[in-house]
N, C-alpha and C positions, 0 to 999 in steps of 0.2 A: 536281224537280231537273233543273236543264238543264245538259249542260256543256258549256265554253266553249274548254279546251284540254286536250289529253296530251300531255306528253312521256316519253318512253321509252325507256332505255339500258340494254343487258346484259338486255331482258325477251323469253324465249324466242324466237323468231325474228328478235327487232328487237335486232340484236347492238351497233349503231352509234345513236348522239342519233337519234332522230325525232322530230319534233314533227306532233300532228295539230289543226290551229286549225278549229274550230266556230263561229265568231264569225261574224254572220249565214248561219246551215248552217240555217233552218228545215227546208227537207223535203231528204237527202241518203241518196248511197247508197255504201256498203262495196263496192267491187266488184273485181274479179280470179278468176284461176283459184284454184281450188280447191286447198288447202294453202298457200296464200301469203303467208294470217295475218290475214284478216278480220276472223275473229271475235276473232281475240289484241286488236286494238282493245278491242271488248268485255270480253273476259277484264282487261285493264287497267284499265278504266272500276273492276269491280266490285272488282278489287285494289286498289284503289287506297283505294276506302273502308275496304271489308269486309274485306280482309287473306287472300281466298281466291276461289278461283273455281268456279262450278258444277262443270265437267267434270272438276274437279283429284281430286275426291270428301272435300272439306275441308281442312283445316290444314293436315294431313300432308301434301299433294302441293305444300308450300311450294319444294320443291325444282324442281319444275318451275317456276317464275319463272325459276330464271338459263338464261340462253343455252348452248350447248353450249360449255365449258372457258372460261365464263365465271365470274368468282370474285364478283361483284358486278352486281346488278339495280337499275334507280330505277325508281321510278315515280311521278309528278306530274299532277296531276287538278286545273284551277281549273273550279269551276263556280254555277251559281246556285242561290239556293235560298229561297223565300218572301221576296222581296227584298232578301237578301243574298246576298254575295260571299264564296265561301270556298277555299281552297285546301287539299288533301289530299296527302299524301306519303308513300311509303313505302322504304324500302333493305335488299335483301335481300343476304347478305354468307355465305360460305364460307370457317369457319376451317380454322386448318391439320391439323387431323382430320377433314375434309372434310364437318362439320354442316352445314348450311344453315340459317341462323336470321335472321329480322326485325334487323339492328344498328339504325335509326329510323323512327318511326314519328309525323307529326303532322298536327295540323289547324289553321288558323288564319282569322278570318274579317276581311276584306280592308277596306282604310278601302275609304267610299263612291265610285261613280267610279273606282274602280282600272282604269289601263288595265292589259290582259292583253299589250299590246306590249313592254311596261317588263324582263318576264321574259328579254329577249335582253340584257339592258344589265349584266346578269350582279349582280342584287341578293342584297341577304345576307339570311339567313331574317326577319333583326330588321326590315327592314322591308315584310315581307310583309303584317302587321297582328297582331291578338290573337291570342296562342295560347288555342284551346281545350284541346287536348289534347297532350301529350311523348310519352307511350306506345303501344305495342299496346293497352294493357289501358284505359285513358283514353280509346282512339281509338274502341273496342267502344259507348262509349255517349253519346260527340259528338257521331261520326254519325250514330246513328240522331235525336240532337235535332234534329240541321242538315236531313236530309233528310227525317226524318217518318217512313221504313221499314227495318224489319230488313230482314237481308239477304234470308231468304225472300221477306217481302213486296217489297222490289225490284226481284228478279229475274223474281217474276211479274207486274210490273205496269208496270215502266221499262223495264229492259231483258232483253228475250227473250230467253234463251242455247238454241241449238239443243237439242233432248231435251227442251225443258222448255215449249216453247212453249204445250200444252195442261195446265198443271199449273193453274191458276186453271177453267178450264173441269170438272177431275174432282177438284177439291179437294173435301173432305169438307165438310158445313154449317158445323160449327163452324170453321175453318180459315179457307174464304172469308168468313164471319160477322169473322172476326180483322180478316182482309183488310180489310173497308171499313169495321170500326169505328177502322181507325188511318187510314185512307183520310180518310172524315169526322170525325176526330176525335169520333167520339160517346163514347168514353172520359171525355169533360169530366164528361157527365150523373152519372156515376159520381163524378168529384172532385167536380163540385157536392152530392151528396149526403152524403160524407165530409168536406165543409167544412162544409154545414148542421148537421151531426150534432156535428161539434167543435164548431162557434158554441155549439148548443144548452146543451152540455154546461157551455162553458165560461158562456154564462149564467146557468143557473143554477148555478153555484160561484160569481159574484159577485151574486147576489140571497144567496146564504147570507152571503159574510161582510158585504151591507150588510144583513140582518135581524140578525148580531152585533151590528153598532156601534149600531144603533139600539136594541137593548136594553140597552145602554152609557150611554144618553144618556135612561133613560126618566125621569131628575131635571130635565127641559127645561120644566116644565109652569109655569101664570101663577103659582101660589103659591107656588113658590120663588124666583120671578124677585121677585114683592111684598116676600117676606121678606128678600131682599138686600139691598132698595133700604132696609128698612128698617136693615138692618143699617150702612149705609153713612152715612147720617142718624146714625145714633147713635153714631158712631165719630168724624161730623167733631164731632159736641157735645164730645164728649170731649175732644178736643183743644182744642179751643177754652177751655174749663175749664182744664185743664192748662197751659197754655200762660199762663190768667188767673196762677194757681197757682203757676206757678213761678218770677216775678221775690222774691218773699220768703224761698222757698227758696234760692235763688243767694245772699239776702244773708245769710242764717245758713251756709251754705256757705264767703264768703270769708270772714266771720266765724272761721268752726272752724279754716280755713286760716291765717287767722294768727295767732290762737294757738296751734294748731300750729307753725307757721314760729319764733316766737320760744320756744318750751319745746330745740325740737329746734336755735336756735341757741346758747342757755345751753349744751347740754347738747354743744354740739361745743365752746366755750367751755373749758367745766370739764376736758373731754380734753384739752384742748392744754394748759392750766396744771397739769392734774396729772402729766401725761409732762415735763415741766420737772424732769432730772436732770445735775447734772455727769458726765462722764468719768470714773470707776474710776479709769482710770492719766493722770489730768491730771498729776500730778508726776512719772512718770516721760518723760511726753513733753517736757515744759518744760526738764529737767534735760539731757536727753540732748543737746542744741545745744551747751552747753557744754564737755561732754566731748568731741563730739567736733569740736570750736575746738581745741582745746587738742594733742589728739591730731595733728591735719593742721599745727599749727605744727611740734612735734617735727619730725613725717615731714621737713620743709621743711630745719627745719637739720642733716638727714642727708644729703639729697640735697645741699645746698652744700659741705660736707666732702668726700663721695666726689667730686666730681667737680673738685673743686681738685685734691685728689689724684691724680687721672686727666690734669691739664691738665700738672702739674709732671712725670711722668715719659713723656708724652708729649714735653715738649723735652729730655729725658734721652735717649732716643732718637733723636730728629733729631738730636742735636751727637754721636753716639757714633763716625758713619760711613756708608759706604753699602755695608751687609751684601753685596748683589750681586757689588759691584766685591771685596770681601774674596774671596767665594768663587771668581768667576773667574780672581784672580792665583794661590789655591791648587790650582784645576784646573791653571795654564798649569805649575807649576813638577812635576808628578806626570806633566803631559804631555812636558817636557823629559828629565826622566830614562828615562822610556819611549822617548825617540825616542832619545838616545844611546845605550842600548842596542842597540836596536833597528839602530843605525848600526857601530857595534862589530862585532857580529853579520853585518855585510852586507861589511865588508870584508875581515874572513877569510872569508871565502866566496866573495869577487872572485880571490883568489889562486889558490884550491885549482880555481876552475872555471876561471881562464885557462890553469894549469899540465895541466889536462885537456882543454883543446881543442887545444892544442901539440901534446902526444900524439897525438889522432885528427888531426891535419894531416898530423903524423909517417908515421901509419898510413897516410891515405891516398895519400901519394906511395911509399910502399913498393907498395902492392896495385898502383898505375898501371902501375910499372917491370916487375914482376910479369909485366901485362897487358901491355904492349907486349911481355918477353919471350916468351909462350904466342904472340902475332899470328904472331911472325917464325919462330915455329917451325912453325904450323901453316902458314903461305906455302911454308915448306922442304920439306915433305909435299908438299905438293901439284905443288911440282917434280919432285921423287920418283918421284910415283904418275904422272904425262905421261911420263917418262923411261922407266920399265919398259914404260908403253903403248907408247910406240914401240919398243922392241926386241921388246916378244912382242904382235904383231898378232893377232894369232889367240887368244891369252889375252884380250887386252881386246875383241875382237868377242863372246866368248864367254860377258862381263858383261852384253849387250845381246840374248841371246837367252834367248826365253821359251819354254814345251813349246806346241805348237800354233800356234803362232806362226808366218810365214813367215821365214827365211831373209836377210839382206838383201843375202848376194850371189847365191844362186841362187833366189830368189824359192820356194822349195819350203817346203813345210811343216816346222817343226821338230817329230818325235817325240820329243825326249829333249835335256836340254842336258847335255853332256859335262861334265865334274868340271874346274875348273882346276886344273891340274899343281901338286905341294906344294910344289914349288922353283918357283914363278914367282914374278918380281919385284913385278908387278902386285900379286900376294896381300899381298907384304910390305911393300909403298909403300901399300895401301889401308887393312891393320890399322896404319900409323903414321898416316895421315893422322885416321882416327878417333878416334887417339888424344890428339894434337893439335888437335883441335875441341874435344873435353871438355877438355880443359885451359883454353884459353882459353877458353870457356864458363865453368869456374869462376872464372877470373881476373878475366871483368869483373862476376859477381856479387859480387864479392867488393869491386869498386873502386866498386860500386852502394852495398852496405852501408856501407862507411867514409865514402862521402860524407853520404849520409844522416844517419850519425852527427856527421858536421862542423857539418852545417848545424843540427842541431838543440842541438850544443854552442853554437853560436854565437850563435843566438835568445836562449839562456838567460844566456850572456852578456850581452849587449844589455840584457836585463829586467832585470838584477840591476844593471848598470852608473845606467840611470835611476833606480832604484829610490834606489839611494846619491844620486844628486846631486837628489831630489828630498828627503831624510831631511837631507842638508846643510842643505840653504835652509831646509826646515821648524825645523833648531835653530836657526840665525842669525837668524831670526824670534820665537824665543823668548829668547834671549836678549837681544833689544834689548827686548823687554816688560818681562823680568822685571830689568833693569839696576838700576832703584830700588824693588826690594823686599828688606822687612825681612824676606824668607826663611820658610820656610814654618812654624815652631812660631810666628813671633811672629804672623803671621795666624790661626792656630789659635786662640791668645789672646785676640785682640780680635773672633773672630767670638763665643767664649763670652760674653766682657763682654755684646757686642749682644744675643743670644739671653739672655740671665741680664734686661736690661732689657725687651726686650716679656713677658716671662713677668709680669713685676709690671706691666707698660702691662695686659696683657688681665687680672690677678686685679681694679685699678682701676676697668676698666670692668663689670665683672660688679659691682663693689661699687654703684658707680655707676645700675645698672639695678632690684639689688634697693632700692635707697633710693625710687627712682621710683615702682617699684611699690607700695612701702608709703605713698609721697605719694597715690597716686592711691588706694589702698583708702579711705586718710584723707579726701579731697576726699567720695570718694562717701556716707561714713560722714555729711561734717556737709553732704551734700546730703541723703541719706536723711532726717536730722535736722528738718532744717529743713521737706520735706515734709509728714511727720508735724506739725510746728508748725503747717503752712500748714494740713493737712487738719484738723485738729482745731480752727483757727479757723473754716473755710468749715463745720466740725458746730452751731458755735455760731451762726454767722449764720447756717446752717439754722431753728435753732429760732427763734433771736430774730425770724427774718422771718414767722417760721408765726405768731408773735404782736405783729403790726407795727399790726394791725387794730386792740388792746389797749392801745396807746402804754406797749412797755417803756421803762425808761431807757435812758441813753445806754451805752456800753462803752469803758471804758480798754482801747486797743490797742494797748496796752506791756505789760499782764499777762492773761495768760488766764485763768489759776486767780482776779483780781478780778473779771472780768469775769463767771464764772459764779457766784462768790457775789452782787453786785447781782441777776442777771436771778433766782435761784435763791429769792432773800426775797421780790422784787419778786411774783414766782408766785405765792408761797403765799400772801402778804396777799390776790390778787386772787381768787385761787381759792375761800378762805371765802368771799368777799361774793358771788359770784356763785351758792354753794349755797343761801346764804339766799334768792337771789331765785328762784331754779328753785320752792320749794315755793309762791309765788304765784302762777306761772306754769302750774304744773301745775293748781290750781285754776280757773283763768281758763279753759284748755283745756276740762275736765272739763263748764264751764256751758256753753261753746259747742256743742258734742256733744249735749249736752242739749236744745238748741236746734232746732237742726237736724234733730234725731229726728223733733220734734213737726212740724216743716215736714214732711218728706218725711212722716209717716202722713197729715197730711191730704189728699196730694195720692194716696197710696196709696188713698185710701178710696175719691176719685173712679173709679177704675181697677174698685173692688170694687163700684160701684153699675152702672158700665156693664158688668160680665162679662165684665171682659177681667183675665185670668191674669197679676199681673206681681209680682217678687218686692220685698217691702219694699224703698226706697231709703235707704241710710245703715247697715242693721241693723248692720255694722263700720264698723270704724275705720282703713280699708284703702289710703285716700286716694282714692277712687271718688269720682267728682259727680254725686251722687244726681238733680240740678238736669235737666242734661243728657239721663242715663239714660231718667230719665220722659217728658222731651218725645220724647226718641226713640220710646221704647216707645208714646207716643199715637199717633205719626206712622206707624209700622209696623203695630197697628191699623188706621187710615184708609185705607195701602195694600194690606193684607191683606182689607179690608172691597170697596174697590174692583175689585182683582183677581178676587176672586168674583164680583162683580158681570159685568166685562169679560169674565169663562171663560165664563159660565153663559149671557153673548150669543150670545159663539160657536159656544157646543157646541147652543142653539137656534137659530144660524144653520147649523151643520155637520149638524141632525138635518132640517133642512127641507128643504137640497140631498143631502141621503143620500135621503130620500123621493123626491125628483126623481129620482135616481138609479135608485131600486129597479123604477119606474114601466119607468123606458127599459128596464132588464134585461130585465124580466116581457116586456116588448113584444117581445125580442128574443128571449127561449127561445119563445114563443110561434109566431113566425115562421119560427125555427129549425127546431124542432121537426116545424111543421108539414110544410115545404120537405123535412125529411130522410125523413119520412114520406113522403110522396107522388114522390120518388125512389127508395125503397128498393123498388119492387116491379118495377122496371125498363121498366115498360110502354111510356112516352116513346122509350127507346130502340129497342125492339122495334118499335113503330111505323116509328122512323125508317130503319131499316135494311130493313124489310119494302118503304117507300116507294122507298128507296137499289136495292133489289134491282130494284124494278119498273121501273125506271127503266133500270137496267142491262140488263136482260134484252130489255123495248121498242128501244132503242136496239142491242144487238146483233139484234133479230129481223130491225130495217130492212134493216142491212147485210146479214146474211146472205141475205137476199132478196135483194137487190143483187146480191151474189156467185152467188146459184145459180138468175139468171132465175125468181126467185117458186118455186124446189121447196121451199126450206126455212124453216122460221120456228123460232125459239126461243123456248118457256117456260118455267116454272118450277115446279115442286108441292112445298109442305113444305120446301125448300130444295136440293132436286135440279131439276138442268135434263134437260130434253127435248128434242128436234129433230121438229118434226109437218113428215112427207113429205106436199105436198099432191100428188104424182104418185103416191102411193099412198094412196088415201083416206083423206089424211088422217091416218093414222097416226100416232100417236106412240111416239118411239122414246127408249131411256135415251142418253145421249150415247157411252158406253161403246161402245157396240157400232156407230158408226160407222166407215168404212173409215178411210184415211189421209189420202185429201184429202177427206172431208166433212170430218175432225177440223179438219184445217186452215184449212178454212173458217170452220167453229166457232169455234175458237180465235182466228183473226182477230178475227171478229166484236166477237168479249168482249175481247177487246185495245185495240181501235179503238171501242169501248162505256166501256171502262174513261178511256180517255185524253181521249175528247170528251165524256161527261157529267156523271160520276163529278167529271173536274176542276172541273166550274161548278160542283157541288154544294159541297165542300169550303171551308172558310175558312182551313186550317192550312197548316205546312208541306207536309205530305203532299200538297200540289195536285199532280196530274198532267204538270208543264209539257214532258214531254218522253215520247217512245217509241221502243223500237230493236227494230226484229224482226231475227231472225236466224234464220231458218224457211226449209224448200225452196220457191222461188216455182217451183220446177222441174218440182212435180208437178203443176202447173195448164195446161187449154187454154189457148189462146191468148184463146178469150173471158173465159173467169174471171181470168184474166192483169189482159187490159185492165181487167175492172171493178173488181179488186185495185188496179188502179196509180188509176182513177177515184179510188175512197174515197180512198184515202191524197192525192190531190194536194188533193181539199176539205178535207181533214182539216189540211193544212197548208197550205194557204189563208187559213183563220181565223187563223194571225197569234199564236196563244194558247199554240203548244208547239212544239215542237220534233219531229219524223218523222224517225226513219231505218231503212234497210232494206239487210241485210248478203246480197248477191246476185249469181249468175256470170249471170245471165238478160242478155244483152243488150236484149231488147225493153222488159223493166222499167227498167233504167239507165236508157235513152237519154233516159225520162222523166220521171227527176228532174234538178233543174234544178243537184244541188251533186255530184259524184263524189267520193269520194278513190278514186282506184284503186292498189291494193295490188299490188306486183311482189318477188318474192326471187329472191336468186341463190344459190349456194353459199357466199356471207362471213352476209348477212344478208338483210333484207325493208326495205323502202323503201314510201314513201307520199307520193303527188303528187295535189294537189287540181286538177282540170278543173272545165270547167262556168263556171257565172257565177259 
């Protein structure tokens, strides 16, 4: 697994997008102060797959992915892997009960050539390439196909996460044994053995069912194949016979056939001449035209009667008058006397209302004089009451003063207004003057009323006056109408006449209607009639035409009841003579049949010499063609004969290629068999992993020597390693009980052991194409330093993996050749690639 970008938004210290591009990064280093977020690189890397991180202590510390009061984390991983291109994803999401849980989760692997620049151009997942995996739980086992190692295994062999850097070095046998059997994929040896073992299996299930068919088939052998052929020979003879055999059959056949045909035409013959009967009610149908001829005549001279009658006092009516005009002179004279009345009425009424409006005119020039009297007397007052004012000043100041009030000759407040004196004039010119307003007050109410009254006498005047000279004109109008009438009883008169003649106009035409209708019952009477006529001649040219074949006579088509006595004699004569000739006929048949027997047993018998099962042809009289029958049934033989023949090829060509068959099987469980055998004891593998180890161990002894100027060397016993101190003779020591930086040393070692040998070994994904330590380079001198930075710069040198190393060591940085140097502030962490 090599990878090629991360980007990272909302993931624990990287609060804001960073992106970190690896894209030619062979040997690079992680560098910055310490807490800055190096290793979170890392922690994303394996997040990104694995969905967890070493340090987090599993799952559960999913919550550690978001950022501080961050609700949402991504994380995006394109990387390589056994020559493909894949891209990983993950987004972690904070609902609003503040869980922390994975919202998506995927993997997809990338068309060929996918440039990793394309990712700024802001594409949509659909063209990222194939989805492997949607889920968390789908992602669990994608990964591990895409990169070749659980998670375990990848964080002790890819990338180093601090704490864990010696965990491949003190892993247990079996553990590390895991280790490079996924590493080398030696796991195959095991599926090759579980594939042998099914081939085997299923080998021999298909040797069993082709040891079935072949005992299916054990009738394939040259003496039944002999027997067929003969069988087949002797079946075309047959036909051949039969076939001689059967043109004399055919001729006793159409023989039988048409004596038959002519017995069975007699005998349809004699049915047609013996159903030759007249009509039952031939006289009643013939009779009934007559009667009802007779009947639609009557009807006819009923309807010319009534309706003569209807035509005569229809002009009895036109000449009587014109009813209308009778009736509206006798309106107009009931309306005359009505309006004279009416008039009469209106003019004593003119009288009594003029002599009543006189009156109220009367009245009201009385009320007026009345009211001009009250004016001048209340003006007289009012002289009066100024007069006494001027003589008693003092009385009438005395009217104009209120209690509280000032004064209006000494400006002072009035306490009390003094009583005016009982003898003053004032008082007495005041109470007349009062008294005098109420008068004339009622005066001109009273001159109000009377007018009122005039005017409303005068309206109704008016209306009654129009009313007469409109009731005038209305009689003088009727009188010039009704100037030449003969007066109202003699209209009476002649309206009854009128009305006395439509009463017998409408009995006429009623008379008139039922005449029609009893014409028209008549009509359809000697319609029906005639039908019946008709239908009972088309029964007889029924029959006569069913025996047209027989040449009846001819038919008088002026009498029906003649007609069926000719055809009715004609019948019966023809009918005897054709009985006499049916018992000829019958005999004639009876020889044919006879005939015919003897044909079809001969050809019967041929059937009975060759063994072949066919039932008598003819044994009825069914109308079968025994002729036919036979040759069939030889011919069905011959194919029946054949077809055996043709199976029995088969099934000795099907049992020949079943042997071929069984041959390949046996060869195959054999080989199976053996293959799963000689896997099953696991030795191949054991070998190969023993070889795998030695190889590992040689190659970490190098470097370790490297690293510790020749003190240390590394081997191996039973599956445990060692460290031999050759500054202390030699000594061998268990790895355990190294200090911190031998471990680390160590650990290098088999890291740097893992990455450069292990990967040339390997064919699968699981190739080593990459390494990231993330280990104290802190605790080292400055000579193990340098010979630390030596290995690692040869190591990615080779061109084959990828080298990286997460570190605050300046001396180490400065010599590699790609930095990202990691810086944070108080918002977030940032990452800037230096270097070449």
């Amino acid at each position: 697994m090599r990878p090629l970008r991360l980007d990272l938004a909302g993931f624990t210290v990287f609060r804001e997008e960073t992106t970190v591009d690896f894209t030619d990064a062979d040997f690079f280093a992680l560098v910055g102060p310490t807490g800055s977020g190096k290793s979170t690189i890392l922690d994303a890397i394996c997040f990104a797959l694995y969905g967890t991180v070493p340090r987090w202590g599993g799952t559960r510390g999913i919550a550690n992915a978001l950022a501080p009061s961050a609700n949402e984390a991504r994380v995006r991983l394109v990387f390589d892997a056994a020559g493909s291109r894949y891209v990983a994803s993950r987004v972690v999401r904070r609902d609003g009960r503040g869980n922390v849980k994975t919202g998506n989760a995927g993997l997809q692997r990338m068309p060929p050539g996918f440039d990793v620049s394309k990712l700024d151009t802001g594409m949509s997942p659909e063209d990222l390439g194939e989805v492997l995996a949607g889920t968390p739980k789908e992602m669990d086992e994608a990964v591990v196909a895409a990169v070749g190692l659980p998670y375990d295994q990848f964080t002790s062999c890819v990338v180093l996460p601090q704490g864990q850097f010696a965990d491949f070095l003190h892993a247990k046998p079996a553990a590390r044994q895991e280790i490079l059997v996924n590493l080398l994929d030696l796991g195959v040896y095991d599926r090759v053995q579980k594939s042998a073992s099914a081939r085997a299996s299923a080998a021999e299930a298909r040797l069993a069912a082709v040891d079935q068919l072949l005992d299916g088939l054990a009738d394939t052998d040259d003496d039944t194949l002999a027997a067929t052929g003969e069988r087949v020979t002797a079946m075309r003879r047959l036909a051949g016979e039969v076939e001689a055999a059967v043109p004399g059959l055919a001729d006793a056949e159409r023989a039988t056939a048409g004596a038959a045909d002519a017995l069975a035409a007699l005998d349809v013959e004699i049915a047609h001449l013996d159903a030759v009967r007249a009509p039952a009610d031939l006289g009643a149908v013939t009779g009934a035209v007559a009667t009802a001829r007779a009947g639609a005549d009557e009807a006819a001279a009923d309807v010319a009667a009534a309706e003569e009658r209807e035509e005569k006092l229809r002009g009895e009516v036109a000449a009587a008058g014109d009813e209308a005009a009778l009736r509206l002179l006798l309106t107009a004279h009931a309306d005359r006397d009505r309006l004279a009345a009416e008039a009469g009425a209106l003019t004593a009424g003119l009288a009594g209302a003029q002599a009543e409006h006189d009156a109220a005119g009367a009245a009201l020039e009385a009320a007026r004089d009345a009211a001009r009297r009250a004016t001048a007397d209340l003006e007289a007052a009012r002289h009066a009451y100024q007069e006494a004012q001027t003589v008693d000043r003092a009385a009438a100041l005395r009217a104009h003063l209120t209690a509280g009030g000032p004064c209006p000759v000494c400006e002072q407040p009035v306490t009390a207004v003094p009583p005016v004196p009982a003898g003053s004039a004032v008082a007495a010119a005041e109470a007349a003057g009062h008294a005098a307003r109420k008068a004339a007050d009622r005066a001109e109410q009273v001159v109000a009323e009377r007018d009122r009254t005039a005017r409303d006498l005068e309206r109704t005047l008016d209306r009654a006056r129009a009313r007469h000279e409109r009731l005038t004109a209305d009689l003088a109008g009727l009188d010039g109408r009704l100037a030449d009438s003969p007066g109202p009883d003699a209209l009476r008169r002649e309206l009854d006449a009128v009305a006395a003649l439509r009463a017998a106009l409408d009995d006429a035409g009623t008379a008139v209607r039922a005449a029609r209708e009893t014409g028209r019952r008549a009509t359809a009477a000697v319609v029906a009639a005639q039908d019946r006529i008709r239908s009972a001649w088309r029964a007889f040219d029924q029959v006569r035409d069913g025996l047209a074949r027989l040449g009846p006579p001819a038919a008088d088509r002026d009498d029906l009841a003649a007609a069926w006595d000719t055809l009715c004699s004609w019948a019966g004569g023809e009918l005897d003579r054709r009985r006499t000739d049916r018992v000829a006929a019958a005999g004639a048949v009876d020889a044919a049949y006879a005939a015919r027997d003897e044909a079809a047993a001969a050809v019967v018998a041929l059937f009975a010499a060759a063994g072949v099962d066919v039932p008598p042809a003819g044994a009825g009289r069914s109308g079968a063609d025994p002729a036919r029958d036979l040759t069939r049934a030889a011919a069905v033989a011959v194919e029946r004969a054949e077809a055996d023949l043709r199976r029995l090829t088969e099934r000795r060509e099907q049992a020949a290629e079943l042997r071929g068959q069984r041959a390949g099987h046996e060869r195959d469980h054999r080989v199976a068999k053996a293959l799963s055998g000689h896997l099953r004891a696991n030795n191949f593998e054991r070998w190969l992993l023993a070889e795998a180890l030695d190889q590992l161990v040689d190659g970490a002894s190098g470097i370790l020597r490297e690293l510790t100027s020749g003190q240390y060397e590394l081997v191996h016993d039973k599956g445990e390693f060692y460290v031999v101190d050759h500054h202390d003779a030699g000594l061998r020591r268990v790895v355990r009980t190294l200090s911190g930086g031998e471990t680390f040393q160590a650990s290098l070692a088999l890291a740097l052991a893992l990455s450069e040998r292990l990967a040339g070994m390997s064919a699968t994904a699981a190739s080593l194409e990459s390494i990231v330590l993330d280990e104290g380079f802190g605790t080292l001198d400055a000579a193990t330093l340098d010979t630390v930075a030596a290995t690692l710069e040869n190591l990615a040198a080779r061109g084959d993996r990828m080298v990286g190393v997460v570190t605050h060591v300046p001396g180490l940085a400065e010599r590699v050749p790609v930095r990202f140097e990691v810086h944070r502030d108080a918002r977030t962490a940032r990452v800037e690639r230096t270097g070449l």
